[in-house]
C-alpha positions in Angstrom: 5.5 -34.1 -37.9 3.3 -31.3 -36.2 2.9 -31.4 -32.4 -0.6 -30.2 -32.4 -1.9 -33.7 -33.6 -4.4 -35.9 -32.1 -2.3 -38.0 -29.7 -0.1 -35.4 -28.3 -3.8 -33.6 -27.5 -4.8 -37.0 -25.6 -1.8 -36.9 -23.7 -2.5 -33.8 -22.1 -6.3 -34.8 -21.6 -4.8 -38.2 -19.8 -2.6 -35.7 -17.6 -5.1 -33.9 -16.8 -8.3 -36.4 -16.3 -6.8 -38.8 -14.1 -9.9 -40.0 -12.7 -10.3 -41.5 -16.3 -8.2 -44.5 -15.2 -8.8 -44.1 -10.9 -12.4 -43.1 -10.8 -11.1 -40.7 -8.2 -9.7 -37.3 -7.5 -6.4 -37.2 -7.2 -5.1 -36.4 -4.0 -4.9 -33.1 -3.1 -6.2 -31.4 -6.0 -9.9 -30.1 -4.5 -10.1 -28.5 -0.4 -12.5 -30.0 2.4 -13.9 -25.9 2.5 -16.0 -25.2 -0.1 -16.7 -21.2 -0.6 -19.7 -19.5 -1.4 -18.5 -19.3 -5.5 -18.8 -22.7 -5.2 -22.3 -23.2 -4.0 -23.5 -20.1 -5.8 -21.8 -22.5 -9.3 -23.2 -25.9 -8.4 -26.7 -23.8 -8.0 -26.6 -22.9 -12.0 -24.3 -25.7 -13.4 -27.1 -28.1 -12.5 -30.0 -26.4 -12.6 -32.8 -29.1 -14.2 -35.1 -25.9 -15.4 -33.0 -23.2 -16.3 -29.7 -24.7 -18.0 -27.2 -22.4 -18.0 -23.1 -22.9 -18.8 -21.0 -21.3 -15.8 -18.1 -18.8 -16.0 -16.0 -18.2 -12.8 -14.3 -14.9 -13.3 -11.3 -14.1 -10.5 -7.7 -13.0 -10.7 -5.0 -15.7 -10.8 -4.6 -17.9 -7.7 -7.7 -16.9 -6.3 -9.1 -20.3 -6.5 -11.2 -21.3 -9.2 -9.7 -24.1 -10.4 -9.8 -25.5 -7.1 -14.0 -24.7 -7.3 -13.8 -26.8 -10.4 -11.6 -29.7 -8.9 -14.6 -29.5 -6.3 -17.3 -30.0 -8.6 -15.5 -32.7 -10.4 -15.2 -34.5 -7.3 -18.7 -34.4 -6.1 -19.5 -35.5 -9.4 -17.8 -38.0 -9.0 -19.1 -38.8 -5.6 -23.0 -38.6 -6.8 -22.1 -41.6 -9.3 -21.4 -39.6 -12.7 -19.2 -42.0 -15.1 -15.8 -40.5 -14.8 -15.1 -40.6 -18.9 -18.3 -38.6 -19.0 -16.2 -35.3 -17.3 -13.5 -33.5 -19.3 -11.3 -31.5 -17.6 -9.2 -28.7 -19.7 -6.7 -25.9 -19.0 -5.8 -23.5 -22.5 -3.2 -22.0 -20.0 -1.3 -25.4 -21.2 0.9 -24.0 -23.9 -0.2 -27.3 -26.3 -3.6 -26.5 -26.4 -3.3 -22.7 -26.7 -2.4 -23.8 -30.4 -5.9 -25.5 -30.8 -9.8 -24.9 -30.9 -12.6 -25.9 -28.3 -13.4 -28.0 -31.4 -10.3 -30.0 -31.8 -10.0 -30.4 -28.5 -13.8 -31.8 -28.1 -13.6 -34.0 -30.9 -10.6 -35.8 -29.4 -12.1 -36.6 -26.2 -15.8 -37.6 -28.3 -13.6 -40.1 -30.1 -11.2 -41.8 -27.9 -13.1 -41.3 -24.3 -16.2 -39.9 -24.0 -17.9 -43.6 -22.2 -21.5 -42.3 -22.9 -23.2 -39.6 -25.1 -26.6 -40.1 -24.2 -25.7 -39.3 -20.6 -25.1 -35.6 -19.4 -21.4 -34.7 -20.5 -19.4 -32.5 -18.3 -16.8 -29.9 -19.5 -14.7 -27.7 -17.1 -12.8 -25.4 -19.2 -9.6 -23.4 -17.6 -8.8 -20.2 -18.6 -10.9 -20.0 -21.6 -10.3 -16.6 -22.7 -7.1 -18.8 -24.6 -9.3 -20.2 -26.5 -10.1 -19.6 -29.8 -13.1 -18.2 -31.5 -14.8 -19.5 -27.1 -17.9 -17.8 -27.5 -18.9 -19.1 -30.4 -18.5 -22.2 -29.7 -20.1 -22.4 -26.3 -23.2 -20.6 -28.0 -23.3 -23.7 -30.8 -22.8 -26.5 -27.6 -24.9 -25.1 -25.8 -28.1 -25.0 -28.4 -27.8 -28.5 -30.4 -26.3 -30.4 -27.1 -28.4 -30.0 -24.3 -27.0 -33.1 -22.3 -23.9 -31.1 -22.0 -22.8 -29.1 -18.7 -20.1 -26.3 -18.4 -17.7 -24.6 -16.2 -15.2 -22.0 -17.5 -12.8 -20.1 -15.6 -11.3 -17.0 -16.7 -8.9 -14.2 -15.4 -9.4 -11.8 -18.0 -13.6 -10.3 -18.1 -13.3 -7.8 -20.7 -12.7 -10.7 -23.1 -15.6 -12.5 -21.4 -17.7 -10.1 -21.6 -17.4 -9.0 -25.2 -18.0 -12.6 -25.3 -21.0 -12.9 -23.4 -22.4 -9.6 -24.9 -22.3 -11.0 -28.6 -23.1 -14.6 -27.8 -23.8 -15.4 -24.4 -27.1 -14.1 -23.3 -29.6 -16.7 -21.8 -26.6 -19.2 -22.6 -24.1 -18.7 -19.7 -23.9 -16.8 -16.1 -20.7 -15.2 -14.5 -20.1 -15.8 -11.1 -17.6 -13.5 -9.5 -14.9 -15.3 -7.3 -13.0 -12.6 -4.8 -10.3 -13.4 -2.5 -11.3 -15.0 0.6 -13.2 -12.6 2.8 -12.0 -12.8 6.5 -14.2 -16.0 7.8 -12.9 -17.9 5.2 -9.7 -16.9 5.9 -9.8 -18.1 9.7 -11.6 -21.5 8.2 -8.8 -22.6 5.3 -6.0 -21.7 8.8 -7.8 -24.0 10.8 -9.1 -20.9 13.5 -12.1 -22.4 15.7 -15.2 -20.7 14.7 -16.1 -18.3 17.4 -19.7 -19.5 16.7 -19.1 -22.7 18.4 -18.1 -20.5 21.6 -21.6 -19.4 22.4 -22.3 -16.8 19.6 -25.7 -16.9 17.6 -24.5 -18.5 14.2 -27.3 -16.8 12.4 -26.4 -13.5 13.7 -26.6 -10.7 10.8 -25.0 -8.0 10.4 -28.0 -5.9 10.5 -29.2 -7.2 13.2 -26.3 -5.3 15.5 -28.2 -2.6 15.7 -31.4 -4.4 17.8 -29.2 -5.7 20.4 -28.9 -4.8 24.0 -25.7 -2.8 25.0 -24.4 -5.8 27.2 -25.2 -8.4 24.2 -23.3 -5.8 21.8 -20.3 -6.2 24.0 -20.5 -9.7 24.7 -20.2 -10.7 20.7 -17.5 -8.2 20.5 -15.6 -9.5 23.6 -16.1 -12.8 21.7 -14.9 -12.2 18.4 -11.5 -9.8 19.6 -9.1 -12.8 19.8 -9.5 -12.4 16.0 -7.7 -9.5 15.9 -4.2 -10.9 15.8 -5.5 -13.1 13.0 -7.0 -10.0 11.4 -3.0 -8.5 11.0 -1.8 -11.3 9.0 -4.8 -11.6 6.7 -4.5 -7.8 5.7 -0.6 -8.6 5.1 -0.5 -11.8 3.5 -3.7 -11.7 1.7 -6.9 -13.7 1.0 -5.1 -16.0 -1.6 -6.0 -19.7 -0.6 -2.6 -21.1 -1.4 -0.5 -18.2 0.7 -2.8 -18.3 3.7 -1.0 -21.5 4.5 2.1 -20.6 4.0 5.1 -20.1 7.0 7.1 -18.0 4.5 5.4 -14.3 4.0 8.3 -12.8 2.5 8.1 -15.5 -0.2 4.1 -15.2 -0.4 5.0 -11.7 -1.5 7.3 -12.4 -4.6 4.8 -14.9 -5.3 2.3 -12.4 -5.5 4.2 -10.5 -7.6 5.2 -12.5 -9.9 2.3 -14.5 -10.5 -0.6 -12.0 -9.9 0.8 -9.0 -10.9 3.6 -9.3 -13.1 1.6 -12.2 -15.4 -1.3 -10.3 -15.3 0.4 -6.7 -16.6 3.0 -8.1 -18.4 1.5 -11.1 -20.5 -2.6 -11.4 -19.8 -3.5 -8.1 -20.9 -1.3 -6.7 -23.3 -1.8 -10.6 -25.2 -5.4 -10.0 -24.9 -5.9 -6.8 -25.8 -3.2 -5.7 -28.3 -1.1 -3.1 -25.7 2.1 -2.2 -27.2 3.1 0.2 -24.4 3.1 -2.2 -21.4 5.5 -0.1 -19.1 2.4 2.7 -19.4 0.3 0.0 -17.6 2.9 -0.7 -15.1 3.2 2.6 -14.0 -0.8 3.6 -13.7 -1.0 0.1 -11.4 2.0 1.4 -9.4 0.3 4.8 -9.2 -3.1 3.5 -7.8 -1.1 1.2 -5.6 -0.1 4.4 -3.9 -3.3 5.3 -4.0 -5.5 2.6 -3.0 -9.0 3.5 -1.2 -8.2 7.4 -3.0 -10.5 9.0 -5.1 -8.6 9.8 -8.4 -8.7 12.6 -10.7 -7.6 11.6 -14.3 -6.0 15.1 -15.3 -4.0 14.9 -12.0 -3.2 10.9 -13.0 -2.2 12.5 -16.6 0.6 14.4 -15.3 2.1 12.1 -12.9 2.2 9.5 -15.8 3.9 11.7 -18.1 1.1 13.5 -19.8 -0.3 10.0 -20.8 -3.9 11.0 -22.5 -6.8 10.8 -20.0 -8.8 8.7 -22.4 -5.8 6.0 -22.9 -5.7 5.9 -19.0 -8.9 5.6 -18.7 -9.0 2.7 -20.9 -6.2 1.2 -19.1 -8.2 1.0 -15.5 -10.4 -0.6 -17.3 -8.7 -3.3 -18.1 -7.0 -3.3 -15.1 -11.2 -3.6 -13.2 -11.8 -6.4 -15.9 -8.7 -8.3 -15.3 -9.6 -8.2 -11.5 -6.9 -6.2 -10.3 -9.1 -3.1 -8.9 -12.3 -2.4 -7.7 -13.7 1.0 -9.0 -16.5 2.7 -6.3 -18.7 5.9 -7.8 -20.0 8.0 -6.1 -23.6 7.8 -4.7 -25.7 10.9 -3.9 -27.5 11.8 -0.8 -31.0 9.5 -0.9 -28.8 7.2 -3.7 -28.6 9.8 -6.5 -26.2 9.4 -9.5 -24.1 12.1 -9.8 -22.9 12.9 -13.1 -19.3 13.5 -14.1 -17.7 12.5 -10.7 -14.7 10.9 -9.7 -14.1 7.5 -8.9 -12.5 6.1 -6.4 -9.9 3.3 -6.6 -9.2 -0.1 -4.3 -6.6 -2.7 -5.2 -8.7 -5.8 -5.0 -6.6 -6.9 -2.3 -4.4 -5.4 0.3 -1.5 -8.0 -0.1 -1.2 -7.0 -3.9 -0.5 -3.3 -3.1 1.8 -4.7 -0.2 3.8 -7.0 -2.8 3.8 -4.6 -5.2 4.8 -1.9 -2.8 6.9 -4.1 -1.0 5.7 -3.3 2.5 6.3 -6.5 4.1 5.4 -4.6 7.8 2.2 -2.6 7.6 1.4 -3.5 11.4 3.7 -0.1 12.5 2.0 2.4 10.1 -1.5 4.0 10.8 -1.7 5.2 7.4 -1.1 1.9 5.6 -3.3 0.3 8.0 -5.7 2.6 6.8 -5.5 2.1 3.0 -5.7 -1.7 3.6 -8.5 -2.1 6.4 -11.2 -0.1 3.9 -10.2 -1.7 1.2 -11.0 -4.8 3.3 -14.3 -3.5 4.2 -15.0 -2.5 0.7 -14.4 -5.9 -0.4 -16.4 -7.7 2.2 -19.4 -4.8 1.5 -19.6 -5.9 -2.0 -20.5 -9.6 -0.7 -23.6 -8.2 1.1 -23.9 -6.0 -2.5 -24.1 -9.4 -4.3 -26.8 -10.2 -2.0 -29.2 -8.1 -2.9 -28.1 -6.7 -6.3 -27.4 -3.8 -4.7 -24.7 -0.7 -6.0 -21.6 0.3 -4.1 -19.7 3.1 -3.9 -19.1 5.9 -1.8 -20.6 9.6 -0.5 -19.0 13.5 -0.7 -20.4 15.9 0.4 -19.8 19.0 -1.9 -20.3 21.4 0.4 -17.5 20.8 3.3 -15.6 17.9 0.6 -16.4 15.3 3.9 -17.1 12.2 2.8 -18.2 9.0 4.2 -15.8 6.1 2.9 -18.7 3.3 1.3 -21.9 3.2 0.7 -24.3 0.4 -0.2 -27.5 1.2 -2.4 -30.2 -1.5 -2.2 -33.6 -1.3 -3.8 -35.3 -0.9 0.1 -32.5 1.1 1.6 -28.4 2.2 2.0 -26.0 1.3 4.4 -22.9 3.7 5.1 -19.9 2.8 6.3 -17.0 5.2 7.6 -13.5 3.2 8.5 -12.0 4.9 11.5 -9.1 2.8 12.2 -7.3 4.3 15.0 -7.4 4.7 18.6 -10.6 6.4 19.5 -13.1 6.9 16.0 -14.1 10.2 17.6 -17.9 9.7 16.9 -20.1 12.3 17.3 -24.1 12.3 17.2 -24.3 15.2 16.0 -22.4 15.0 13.1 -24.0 16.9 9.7 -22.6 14.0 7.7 -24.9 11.3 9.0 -28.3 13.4 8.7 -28.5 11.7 4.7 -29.3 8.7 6.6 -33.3 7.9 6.4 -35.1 5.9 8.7 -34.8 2.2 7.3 -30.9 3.3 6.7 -28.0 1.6 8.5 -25.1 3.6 9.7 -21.6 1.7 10.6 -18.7 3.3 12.1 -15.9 0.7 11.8 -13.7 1.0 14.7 -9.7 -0.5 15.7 -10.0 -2.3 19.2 -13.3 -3.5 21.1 -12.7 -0.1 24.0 -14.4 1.5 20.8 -18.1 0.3 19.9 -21.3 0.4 21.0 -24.8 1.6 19.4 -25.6 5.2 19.2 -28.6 7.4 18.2 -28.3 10.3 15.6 -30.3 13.5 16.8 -32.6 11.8 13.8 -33.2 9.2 15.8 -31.1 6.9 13.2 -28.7 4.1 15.2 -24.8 4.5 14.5 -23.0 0.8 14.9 -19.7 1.3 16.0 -17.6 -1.7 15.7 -13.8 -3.4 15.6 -13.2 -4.0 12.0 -11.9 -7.6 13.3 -16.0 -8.7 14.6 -17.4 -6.5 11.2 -15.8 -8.7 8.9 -16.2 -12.1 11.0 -20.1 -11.4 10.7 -20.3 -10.3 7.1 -18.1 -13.7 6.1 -20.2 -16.0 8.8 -23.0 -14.6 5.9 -21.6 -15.5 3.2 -20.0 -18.7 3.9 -23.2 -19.8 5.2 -25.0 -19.3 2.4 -27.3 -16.6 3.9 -27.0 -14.0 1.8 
């Protein structure tokens, strides 16, 4: 008898769908904090005008499932019949073996309480499923009572799929590590906001402040800074953050992030034969985290590897959520042509798993690598924002460079990360005269001796601030939904 037959598929969907039989999320399967992903998710999955099926793209253990376990539960809260929600993971090896199809007319047959009512489906890891794209595309135009949330791990799947199929039919809503607020919320840190600082205070509203109110928030927020250590070792990964054992959060990251990922999601996904080639470009920007990177160079530390297969390797590696990739911006937000990118691990506890730098606290240079690519991550929250490009700015004249840059429709922010004892600041540095009027300049600084608002000869304010009380403000943002 074959295994893939209809009652070993119920099974698993009993496993699964416990509320089938309780009415009730089981017990420690969603989280009391609910992230901005989430909100962002609930926004389009129940749109009433503009129906559209959801796609939370994240690397593993990030926490999208946990989003989804969320959304069930408030479902379930508002009243929604609890046969009327489906809830599916094709990581299960089972149901790798079958179709959306199978799968749907299963639970249509033997569960489903109610088709005339809206019918929720939360699909795990759907890049495992076969021939997904099509059939979200023939759901989604003859049943308009259905609702959907997919997760997946590996974009350039999704977005082959969502370039054939998907457009007008589903949105993809990016789900990063948790930025540095959240971190302090999931650890159960008081909110320095219920101390006496202005909840609604933006970051670009540092500028407008008085010298003494400057220093006050920063006095404020530099208890975090302690807290700010441990995050950039350990990691914005929800289930590590509360763990005692850091050593063991580490294999876990590399074993489950970046082993699974390298080894099995995208050589499965994408036909690589060569996987040790893979292994060795991720080690290699590991090392170089936050770097620019020069391909031909790249080429013959990898052992002549072609420059066109490497480049189709970062690639994948961006896709599958391992790396951010920053280009470079010209002066007044100019593409320049034929320039070279620069490379960030997507978090800072990968490259220390992977590296196996269990103490970065000792080591200004490490430090370094990992605090901007923590300001590079929380920058792209304020990018989502306003659908704004990041990247970063080199000036070809002196090779300075200034470390990120934000490019909105109305203006740019730059950002340099000078983590060390005194950032050196100057008012008359050349660097800073691309900055326009409406422009914001931040100078992100180690300890709170360090900051304070200054004025270009231009007349343009420099921010100087403790990377601790940037990142505080920029998550109190987005967690807050005002972004």
């Amino acid at each position: 008898m074959s295994i893939i037959n209809n009652e070993n598929i119920l099974k698993v969907l009993n496993a699964y769908n416990q509320w089938w039989k309780t009415g009730k999320m089981p017990q420690g399967y969603s989280k009391s904090m609910k992230r901005f992903a989430y909100h962002e998710s609930e926004k389009a999955f129940k749109h009433k005008q503009l129906r559209r099926f959801v796609i939370l793209s994240g690397t593993r253990r990030v926490g999208k499932t946990t989003i989804m376990y969320q959304q069930i539960e408030t479902l379930l809260n508002e009243g929604a019949n609890p046969k009327n929600i489906l809830y599916v993971s094709f990581d299960n090896p089972l149901l790798k073996f079958c179709t959306i199809n199978d799968i749907a007319d299963n639970y249509m047959s033997n569960i489903l309480y109610d088709e005339n009512q809206d019918i929720y489906l939360f699909l795990d890891e759907i890049q495992y499923a076969q021939d997904w794209n099509n059939w979200l595309k023939v759901f989604y135009d003859t049943n308009p009572s259905w609702r959907i949330v997919a997760t997946g791990s590996a974009s350039p799947v999704l977005d082959k799929g969502m370039t054939e199929s998907g457009t007008g039919r589903w949105i993809t809503i990016k789900v990063p590590t948790l930025s540095f607020y959240e971190y302090l919320e999931l650890a159960g840190i008081e909110r320095i906001e219920n101390n006496g600082m202005p909840a609604d205070l933006k970051i670009h509203d540092l500028q407008d402040l008085s010298q003494k109110e400057f220093n006050n928030i920063v006095n404020m927020l530099e208890s975090l800074q302690k807290h700010f250590i441990r995050y950039i070792t350990v990691g914005g990964f929800p289930e590590l953050v509360l763990s005692t054992d850091d050593m063991y959060a580490q294999r876990i990251l590399r074993d489950d992030i970046a082993d699974k990922v390298l080894k099995r999601d995208i050589p499965a996904l994408f036909g690589i034969r060569n996987v040790s080639i893979l292994e060795k470009l991720f080690l290699y920007l590991c090392f170089n985290s936050s770097n620019i990177i020069n391909y031909t160079t790249m080429s013959q530390a990898l052992e002549n590897v072609s420059v066109p297969t490497l480049q189709d390797y970062v690639d994948y590696l961006e896709r599958a959520n391992l790396i951010y990739i920053s280009e470079p911006i010209g002066a007044g937000g100019k593409q320049i042509l034929k320039a070279k990118p620069k490379i960030y691990i997507v978090d800072s506890a990968i490259r220390n798993a992977v590296l196996m730098k269990d103490d970065i606290s000792t080591d200004p240079v490490e430090l370094g690598y990992v605090v901007e690519t923590a300001v590079f991550r929380h920058i792209l929250a304020l990018a989502y924002r306003d659908n704004a490009k990041v990247g970063y700015f080199r000036d070809a004249k002196n090779d300075k460079e200034i470390d990120i840059v934000l490019q909105s429709v109305k203006n740019r922010m730059y950002v340099e990360v000078k983590y060390r004892d005194n950032s050196g600041v100057k008012t008359d540095n050349p660097l800073y005269n691309i900055a326009e009027k409406n422009d914001r300049v931040f100078v992100i600084t180690k300890n709170s001796a360090d900051c304070g608002v200054m004025q270009l000869e231009s007349g343009v304010p420099v921010v100087r601030i403790p990377v601790c009380a940037f990142l505080y403000l920029i998550g109190m943002e987005e967690y807050k939904g005002n972004i």
